[in-house]
PyMOL CGO cylinders between C-alpha atoms (Angstrom):
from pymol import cmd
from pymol.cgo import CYLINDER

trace = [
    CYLINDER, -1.83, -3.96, 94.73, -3.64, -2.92, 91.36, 0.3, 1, 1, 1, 1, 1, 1,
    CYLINDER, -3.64, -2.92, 91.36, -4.81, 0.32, 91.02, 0.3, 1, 1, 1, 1, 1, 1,
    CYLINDER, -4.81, 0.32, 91.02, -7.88, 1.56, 88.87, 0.3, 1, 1, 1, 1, 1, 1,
    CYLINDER, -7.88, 1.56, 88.87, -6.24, 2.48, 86.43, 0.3, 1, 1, 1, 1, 1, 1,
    CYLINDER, -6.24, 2.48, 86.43, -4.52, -1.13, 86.06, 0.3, 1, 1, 1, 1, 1, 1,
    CYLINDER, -4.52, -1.13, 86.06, -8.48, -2.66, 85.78, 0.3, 1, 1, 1, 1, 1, 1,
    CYLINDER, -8.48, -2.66, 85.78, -10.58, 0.07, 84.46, 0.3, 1, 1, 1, 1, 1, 1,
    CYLINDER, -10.58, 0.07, 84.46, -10.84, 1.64, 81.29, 0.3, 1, 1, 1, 1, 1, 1,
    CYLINDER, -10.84, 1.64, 81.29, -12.82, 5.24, 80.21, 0.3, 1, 1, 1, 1, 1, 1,
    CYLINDER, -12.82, 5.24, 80.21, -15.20, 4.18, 77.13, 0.3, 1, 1, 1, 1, 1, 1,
    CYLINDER, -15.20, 4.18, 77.13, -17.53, 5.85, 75.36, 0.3, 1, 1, 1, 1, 1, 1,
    CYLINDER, -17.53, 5.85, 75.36, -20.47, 4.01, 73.75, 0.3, 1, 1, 1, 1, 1, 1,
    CYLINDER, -20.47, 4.01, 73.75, -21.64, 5.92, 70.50, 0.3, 1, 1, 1, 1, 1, 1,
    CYLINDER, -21.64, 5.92, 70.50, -25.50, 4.91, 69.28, 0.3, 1, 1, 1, 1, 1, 1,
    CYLINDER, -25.50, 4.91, 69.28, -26.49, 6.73, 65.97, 0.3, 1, 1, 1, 1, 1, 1,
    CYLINDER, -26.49, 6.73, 65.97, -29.71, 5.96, 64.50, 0.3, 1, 1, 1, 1, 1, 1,
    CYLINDER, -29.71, 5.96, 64.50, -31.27, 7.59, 61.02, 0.3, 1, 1, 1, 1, 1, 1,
    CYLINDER, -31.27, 7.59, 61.02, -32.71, 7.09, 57.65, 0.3, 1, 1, 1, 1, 1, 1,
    CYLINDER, -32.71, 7.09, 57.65, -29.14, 5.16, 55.41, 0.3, 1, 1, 1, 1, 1, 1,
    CYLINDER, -29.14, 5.16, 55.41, -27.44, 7.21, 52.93, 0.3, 1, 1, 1, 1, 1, 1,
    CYLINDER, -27.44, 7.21, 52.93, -23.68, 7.12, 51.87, 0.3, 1, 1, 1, 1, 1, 1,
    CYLINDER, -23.68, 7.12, 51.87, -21.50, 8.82, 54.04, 0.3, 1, 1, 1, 1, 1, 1,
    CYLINDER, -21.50, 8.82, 54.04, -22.73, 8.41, 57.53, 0.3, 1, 1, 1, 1, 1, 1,
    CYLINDER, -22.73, 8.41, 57.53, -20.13, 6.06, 58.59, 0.3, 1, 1, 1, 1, 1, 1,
    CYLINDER, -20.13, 6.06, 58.59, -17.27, 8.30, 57.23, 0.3, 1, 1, 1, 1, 1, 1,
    CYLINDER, -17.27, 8.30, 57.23, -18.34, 11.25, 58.67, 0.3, 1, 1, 1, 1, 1, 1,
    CYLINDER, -18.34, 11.25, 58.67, -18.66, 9.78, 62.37, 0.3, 1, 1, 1, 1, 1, 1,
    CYLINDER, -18.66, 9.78, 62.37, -15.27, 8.72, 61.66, 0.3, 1, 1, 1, 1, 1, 1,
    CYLINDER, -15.27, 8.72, 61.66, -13.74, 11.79, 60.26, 0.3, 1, 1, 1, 1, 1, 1,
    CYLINDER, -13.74, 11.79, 60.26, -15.57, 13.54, 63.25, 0.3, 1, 1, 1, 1, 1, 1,
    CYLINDER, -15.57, 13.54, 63.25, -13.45, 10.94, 65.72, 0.3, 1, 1, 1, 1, 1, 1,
    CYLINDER, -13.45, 10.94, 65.72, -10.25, 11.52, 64.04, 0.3, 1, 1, 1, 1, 1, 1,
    CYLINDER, -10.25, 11.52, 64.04, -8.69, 14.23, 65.83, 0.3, 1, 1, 1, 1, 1, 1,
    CYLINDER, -8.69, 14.23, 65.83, -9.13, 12.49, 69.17, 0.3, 1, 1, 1, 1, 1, 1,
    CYLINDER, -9.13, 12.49, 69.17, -6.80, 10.23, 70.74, 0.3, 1, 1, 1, 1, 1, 1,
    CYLINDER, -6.80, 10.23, 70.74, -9.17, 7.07, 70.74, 0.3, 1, 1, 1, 1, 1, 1,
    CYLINDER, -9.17, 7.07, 70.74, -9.55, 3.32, 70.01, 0.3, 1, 1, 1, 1, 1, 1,
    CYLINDER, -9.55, 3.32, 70.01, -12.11, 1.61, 68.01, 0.3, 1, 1, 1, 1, 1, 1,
    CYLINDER, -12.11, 1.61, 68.01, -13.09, -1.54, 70.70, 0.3, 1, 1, 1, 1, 1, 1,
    CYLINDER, -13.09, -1.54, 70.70, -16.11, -2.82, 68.40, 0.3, 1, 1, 1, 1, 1, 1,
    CYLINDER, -16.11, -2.82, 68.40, -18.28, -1.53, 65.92, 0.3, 1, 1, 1, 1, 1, 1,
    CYLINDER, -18.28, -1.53, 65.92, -21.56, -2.93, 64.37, 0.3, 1, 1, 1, 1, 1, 1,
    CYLINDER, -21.56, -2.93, 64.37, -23.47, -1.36, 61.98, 0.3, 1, 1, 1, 1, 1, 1,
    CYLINDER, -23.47, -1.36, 61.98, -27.07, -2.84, 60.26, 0.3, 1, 1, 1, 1, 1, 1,
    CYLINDER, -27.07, -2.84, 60.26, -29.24, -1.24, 57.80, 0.3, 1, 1, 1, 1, 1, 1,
    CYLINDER, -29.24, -1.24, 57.80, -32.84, -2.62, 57.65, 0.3, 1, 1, 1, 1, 1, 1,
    CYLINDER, -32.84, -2.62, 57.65, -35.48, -1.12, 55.46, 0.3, 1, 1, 1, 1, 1, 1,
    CYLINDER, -35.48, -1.12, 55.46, -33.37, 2.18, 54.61, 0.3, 1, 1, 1, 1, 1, 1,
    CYLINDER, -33.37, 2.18, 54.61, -32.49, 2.67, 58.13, 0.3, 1, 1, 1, 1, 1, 1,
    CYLINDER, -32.49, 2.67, 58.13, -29.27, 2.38, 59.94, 0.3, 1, 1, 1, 1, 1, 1,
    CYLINDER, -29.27, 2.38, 59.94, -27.92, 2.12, 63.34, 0.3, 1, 1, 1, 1, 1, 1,
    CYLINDER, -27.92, 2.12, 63.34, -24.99, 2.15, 63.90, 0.3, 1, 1, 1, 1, 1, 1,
    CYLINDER, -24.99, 2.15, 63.90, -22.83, 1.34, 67.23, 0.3, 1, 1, 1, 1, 1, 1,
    CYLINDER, -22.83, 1.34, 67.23, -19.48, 2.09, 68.19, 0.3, 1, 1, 1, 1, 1, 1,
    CYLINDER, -19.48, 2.09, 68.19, -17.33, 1.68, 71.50, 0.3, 1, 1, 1, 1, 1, 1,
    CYLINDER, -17.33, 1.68, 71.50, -14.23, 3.49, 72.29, 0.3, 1, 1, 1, 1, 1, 1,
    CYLINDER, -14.23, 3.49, 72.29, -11.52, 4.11, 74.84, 0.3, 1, 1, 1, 1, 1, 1,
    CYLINDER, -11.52, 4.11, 74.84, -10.70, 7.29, 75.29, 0.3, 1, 1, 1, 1, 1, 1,
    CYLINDER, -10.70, 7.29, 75.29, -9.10, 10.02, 77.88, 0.3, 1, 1, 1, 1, 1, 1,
    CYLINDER, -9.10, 10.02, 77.88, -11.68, 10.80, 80.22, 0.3, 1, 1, 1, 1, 1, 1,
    CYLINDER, -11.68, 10.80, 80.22, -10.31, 14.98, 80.18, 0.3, 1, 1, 1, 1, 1, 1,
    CYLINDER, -10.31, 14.98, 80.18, -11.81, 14.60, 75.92, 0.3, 1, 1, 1, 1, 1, 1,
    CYLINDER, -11.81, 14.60, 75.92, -15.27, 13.31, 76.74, 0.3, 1, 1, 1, 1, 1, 1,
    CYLINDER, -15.27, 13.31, 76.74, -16.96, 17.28, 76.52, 0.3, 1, 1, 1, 1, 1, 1,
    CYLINDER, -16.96, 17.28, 76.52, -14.77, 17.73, 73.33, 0.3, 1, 1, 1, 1, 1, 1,
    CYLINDER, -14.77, 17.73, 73.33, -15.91, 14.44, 71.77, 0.3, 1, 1, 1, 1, 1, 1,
    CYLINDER, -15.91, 14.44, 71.77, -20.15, 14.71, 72.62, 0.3, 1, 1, 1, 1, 1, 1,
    CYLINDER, -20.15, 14.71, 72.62, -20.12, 18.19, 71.45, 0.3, 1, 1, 1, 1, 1, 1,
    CYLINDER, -20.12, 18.19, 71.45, -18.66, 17.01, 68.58, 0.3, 1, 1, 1, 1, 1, 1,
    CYLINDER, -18.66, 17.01, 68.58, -20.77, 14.22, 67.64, 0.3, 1, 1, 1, 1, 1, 1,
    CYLINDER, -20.77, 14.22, 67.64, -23.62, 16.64, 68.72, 0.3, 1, 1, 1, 1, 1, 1,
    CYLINDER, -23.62, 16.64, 68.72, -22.61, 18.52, 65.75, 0.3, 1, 1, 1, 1, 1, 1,
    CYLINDER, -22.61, 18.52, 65.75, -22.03, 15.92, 63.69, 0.3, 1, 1, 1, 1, 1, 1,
    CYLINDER, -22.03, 15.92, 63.69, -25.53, 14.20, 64.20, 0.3, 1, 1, 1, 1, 1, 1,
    CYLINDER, -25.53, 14.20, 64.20, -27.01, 17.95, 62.85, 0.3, 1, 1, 1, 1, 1, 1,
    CYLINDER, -27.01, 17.95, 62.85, -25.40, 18.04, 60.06, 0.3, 1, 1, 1, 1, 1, 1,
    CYLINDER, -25.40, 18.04, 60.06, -25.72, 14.51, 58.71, 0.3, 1, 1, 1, 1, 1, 1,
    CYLINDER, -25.72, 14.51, 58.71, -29.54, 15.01, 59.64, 0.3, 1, 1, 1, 1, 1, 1,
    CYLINDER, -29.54, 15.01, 59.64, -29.40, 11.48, 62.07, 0.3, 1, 1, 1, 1, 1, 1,
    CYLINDER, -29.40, 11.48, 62.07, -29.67, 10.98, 66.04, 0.3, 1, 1, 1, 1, 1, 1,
    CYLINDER, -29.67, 10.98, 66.04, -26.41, 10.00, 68.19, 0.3, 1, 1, 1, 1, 1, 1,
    CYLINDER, -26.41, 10.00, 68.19, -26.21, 9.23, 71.85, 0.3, 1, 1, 1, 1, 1, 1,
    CYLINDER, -26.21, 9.23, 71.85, -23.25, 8.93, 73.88, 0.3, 1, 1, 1, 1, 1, 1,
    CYLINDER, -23.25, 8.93, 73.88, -22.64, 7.19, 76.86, 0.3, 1, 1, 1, 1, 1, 1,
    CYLINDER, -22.64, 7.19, 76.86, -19.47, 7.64, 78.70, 0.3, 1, 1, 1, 1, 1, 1,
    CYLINDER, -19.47, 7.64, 78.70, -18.04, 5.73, 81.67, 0.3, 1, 1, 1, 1, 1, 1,
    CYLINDER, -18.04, 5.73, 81.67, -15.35, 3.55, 83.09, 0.3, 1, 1, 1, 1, 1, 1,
    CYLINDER, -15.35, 3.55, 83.09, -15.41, -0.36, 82.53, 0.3, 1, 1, 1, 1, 1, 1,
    CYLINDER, -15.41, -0.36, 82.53, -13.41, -3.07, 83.35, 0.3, 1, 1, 1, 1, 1, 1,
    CYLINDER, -13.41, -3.07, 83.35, -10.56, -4.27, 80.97, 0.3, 1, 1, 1, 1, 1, 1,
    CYLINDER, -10.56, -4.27, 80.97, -11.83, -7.60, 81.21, 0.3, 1, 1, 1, 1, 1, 1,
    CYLINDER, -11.83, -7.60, 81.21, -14.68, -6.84, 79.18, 0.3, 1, 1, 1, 1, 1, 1,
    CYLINDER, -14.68, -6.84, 79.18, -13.38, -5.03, 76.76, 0.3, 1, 1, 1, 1, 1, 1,
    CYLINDER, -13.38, -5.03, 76.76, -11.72, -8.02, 75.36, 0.3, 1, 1, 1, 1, 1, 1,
    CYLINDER, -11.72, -8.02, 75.36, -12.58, -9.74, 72.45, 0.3, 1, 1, 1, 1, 1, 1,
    CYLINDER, -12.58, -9.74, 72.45, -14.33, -12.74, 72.71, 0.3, 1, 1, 1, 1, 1, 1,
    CYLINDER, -14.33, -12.74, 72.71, -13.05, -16.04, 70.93, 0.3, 1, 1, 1, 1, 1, 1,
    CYLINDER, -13.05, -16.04, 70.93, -14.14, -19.42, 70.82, 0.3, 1, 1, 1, 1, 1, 1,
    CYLINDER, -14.14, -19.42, 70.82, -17.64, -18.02, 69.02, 0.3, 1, 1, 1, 1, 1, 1,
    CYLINDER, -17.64, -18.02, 69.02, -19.67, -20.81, 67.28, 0.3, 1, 1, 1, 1, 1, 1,
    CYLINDER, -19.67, -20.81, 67.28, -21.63, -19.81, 64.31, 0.3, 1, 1, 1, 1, 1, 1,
    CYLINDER, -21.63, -19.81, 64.31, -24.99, -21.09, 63.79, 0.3, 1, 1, 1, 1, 1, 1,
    CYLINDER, -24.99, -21.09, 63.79, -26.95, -20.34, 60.73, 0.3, 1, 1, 1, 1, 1, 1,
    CYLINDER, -26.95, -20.34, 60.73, -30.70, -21.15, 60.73, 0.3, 1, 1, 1, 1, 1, 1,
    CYLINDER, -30.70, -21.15, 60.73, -31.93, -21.57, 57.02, 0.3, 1, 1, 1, 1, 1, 1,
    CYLINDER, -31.93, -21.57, 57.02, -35.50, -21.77, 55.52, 0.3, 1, 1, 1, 1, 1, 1,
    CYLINDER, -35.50, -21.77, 55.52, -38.18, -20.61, 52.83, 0.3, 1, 1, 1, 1, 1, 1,
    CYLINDER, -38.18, -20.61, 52.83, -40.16, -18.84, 55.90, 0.3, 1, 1, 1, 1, 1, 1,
    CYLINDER, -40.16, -18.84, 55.90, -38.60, -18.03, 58.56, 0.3, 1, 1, 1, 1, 1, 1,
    CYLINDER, -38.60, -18.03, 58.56, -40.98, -17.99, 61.70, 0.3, 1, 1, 1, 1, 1, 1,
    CYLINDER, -40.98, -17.99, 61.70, -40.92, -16.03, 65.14, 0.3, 1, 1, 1, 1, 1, 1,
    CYLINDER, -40.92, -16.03, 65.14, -41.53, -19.44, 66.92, 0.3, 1, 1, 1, 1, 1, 1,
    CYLINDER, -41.53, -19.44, 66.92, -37.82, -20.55, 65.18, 0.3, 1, 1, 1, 1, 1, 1,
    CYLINDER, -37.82, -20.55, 65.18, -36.23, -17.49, 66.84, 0.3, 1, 1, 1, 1, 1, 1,
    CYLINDER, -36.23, -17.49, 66.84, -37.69, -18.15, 70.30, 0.3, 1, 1, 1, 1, 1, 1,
    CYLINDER, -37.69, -18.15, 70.30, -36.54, -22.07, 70.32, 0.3, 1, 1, 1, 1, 1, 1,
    CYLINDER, -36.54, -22.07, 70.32, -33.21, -21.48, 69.05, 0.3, 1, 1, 1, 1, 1, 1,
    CYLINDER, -33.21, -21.48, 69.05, -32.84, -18.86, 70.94, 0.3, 1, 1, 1, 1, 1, 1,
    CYLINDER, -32.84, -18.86, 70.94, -33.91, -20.90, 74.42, 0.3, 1, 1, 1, 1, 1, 1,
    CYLINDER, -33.91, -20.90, 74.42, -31.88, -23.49, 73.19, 0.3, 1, 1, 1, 1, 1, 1,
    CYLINDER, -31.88, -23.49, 73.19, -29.19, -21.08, 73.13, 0.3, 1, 1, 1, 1, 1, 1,
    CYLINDER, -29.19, -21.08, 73.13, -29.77, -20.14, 76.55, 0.3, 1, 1, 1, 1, 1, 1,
    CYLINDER, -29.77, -20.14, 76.55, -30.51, -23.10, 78.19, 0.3, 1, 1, 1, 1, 1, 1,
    CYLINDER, -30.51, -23.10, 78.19, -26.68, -24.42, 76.96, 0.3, 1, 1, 1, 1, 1, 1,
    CYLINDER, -26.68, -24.42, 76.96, -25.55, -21.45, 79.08, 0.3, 1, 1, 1, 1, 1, 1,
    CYLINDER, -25.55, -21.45, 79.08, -24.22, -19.33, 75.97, 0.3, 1, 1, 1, 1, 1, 1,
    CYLINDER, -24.22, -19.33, 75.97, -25.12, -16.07, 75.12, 0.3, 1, 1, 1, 1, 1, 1,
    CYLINDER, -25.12, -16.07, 75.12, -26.05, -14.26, 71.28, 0.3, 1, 1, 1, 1, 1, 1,
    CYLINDER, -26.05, -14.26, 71.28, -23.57, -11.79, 70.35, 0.3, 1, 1, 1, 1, 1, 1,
    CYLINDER, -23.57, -11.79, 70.35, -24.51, -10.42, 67.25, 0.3, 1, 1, 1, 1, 1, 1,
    CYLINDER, -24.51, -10.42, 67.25, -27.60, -11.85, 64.40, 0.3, 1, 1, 1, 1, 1, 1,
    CYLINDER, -27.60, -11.85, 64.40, -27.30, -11.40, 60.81, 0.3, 1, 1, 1, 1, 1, 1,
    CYLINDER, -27.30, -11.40, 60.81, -29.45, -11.74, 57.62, 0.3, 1, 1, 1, 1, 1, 1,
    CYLINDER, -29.45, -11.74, 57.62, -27.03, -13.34, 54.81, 0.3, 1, 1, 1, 1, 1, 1,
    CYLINDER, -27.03, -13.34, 54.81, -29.59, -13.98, 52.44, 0.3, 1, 1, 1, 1, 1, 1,
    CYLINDER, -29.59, -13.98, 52.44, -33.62, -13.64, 51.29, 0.3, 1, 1, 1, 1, 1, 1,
    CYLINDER, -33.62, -13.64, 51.29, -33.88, -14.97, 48.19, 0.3, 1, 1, 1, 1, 1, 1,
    CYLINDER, -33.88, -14.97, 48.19, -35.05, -18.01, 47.46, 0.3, 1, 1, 1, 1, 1, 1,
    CYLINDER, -35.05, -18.01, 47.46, -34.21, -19.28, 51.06, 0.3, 1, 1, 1, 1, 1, 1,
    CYLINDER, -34.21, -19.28, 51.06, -33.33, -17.09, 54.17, 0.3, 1, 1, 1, 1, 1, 1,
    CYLINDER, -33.33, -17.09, 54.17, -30.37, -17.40, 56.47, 0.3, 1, 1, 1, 1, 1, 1,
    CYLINDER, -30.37, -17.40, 56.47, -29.66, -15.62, 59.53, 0.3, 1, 1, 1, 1, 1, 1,
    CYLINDER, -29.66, -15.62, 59.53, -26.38, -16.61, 61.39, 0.3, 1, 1, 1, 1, 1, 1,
    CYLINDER, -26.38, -16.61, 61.39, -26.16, -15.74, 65.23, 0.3, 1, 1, 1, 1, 1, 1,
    CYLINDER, -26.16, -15.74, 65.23, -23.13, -15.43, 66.52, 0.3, 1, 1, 1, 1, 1, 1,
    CYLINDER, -23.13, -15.43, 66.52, -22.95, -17.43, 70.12, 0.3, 1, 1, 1, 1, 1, 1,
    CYLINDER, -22.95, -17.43, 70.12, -20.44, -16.99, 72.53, 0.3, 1, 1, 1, 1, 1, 1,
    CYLINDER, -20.44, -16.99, 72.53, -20.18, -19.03, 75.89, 0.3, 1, 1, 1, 1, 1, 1,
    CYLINDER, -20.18, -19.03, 75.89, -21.27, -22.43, 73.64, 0.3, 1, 1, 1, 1, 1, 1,
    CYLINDER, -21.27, -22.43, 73.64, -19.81, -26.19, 73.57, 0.3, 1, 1, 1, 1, 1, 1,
    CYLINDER, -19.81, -26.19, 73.57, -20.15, -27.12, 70.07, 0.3, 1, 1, 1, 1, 1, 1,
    CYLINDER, -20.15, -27.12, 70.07, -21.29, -30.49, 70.14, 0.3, 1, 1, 1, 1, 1, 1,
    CYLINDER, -21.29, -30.49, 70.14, -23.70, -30.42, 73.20, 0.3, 1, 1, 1, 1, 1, 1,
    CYLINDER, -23.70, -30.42, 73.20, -25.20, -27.09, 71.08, 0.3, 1, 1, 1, 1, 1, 1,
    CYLINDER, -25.20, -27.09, 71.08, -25.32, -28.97, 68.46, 0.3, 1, 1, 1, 1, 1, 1,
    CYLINDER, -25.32, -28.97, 68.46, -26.95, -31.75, 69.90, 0.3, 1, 1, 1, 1, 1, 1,
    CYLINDER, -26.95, -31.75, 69.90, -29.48, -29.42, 71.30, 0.3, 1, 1, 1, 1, 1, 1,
    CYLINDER, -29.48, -29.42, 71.30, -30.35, -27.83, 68.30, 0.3, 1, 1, 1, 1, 1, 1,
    CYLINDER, -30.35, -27.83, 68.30, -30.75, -30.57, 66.12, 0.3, 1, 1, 1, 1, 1, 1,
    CYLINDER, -30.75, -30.57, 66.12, -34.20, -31.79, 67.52, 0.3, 1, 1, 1, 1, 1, 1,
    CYLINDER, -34.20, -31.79, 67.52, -35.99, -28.10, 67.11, 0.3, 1, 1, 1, 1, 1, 1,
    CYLINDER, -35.99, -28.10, 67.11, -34.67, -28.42, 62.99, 0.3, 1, 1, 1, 1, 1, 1,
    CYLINDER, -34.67, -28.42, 62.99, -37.40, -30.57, 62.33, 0.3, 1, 1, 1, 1, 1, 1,
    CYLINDER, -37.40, -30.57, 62.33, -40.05, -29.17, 64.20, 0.3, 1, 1, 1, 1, 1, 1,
    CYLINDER, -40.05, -29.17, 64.20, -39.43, -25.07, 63.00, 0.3, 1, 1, 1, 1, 1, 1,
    CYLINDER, -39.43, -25.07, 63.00, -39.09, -26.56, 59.50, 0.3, 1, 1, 1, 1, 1, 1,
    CYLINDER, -39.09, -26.56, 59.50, -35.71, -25.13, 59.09, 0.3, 1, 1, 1, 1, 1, 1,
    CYLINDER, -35.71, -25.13, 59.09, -32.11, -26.34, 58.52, 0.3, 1, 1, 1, 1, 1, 1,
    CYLINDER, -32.11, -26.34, 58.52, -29.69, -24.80, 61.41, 0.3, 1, 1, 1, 1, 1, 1,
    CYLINDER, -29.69, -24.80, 61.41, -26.12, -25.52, 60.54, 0.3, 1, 1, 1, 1, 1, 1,
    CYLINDER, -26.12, -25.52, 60.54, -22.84, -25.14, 63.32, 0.3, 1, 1, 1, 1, 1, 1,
    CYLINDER, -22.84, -25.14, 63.32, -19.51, -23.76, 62.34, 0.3, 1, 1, 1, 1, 1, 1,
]
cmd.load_cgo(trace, "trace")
């Protein structure tokens, strides 16, 4: 017989938001230190000078006051916002995922209506976006999503039909 304990873990999920300036992410840290934690996942993304920043954690349930007054303080001084929200989850999805496929959608212009159909697409082969990023601008744009839940090939295959028609190249790794 499992126990809770055996399928549930306390995390905290740490949101901070502000205008980018060198520092931030060190002084969240440094503010973590002290505790008795682990860093699950992190993602951080700075558009137009401003950052947000996400982090999840396991920690002891008994240092969740300690920790949000902390980060209370910490969000003051660096002049930026921070929510917390703590809870119990299961293990199982705490795990990283693996098996991601990479697709990177490339073009001069890059159009909402591109989004929406590779994002369907996406969808509709039963996978799921887990993170989107902007590796370059200049001359040509490329975003890479991150897809989890995805068959290569039949993606693939599903993708390469909407290429044409956004005017973009999409590429799988």
């Amino acid at each position: 017989m499992s126990t809770s304990a055996d399928t549930e873990q306390y995390t905290g999920l740490i949101l901070l938001s502000g205008v980018d300036k060198p520092g931030i992410t060190a002084s969240l840290f440094e503010v973590l230190s002290p505790f008795s934690i682990t860093i699950v996942d992190i993602e951080q993304v700075v558009i137009k000078e401003r950052l947000i920043l996400t982090v999840l954690i396991t920690l002891n349930p008994a240092h969740e006051d300690a920790i949000a007054a902390d980060l209370e303080a910490c969000a003051a001084s660096l002049d930026v916002d921070i929510a917390s929200l703590f809870s119990y989850a299961d293990k199982s999805t705490l795990n990283i995922k693996s098996d991601l496929v990479r697709v990177s959608l490339s073009s001069v212009k890059i159009l909402p209506k591109a989004i929406q159909e590779l994002a369907e697409v996406i969808q509709q082969n039963g996978a799921n976006i887990e993170s989107v990023t902007r590796l370059a601008s200049i001359p040509v744009t490329t975003i890479e999503f991150v897809i989890s839940g995805a068959k290569k090939e039949a993606l693939n295959q599903a993708l390469s039909p909407i290429a044409t028609s956004i005017g973009a190249e999409i590429t799988l790794q």
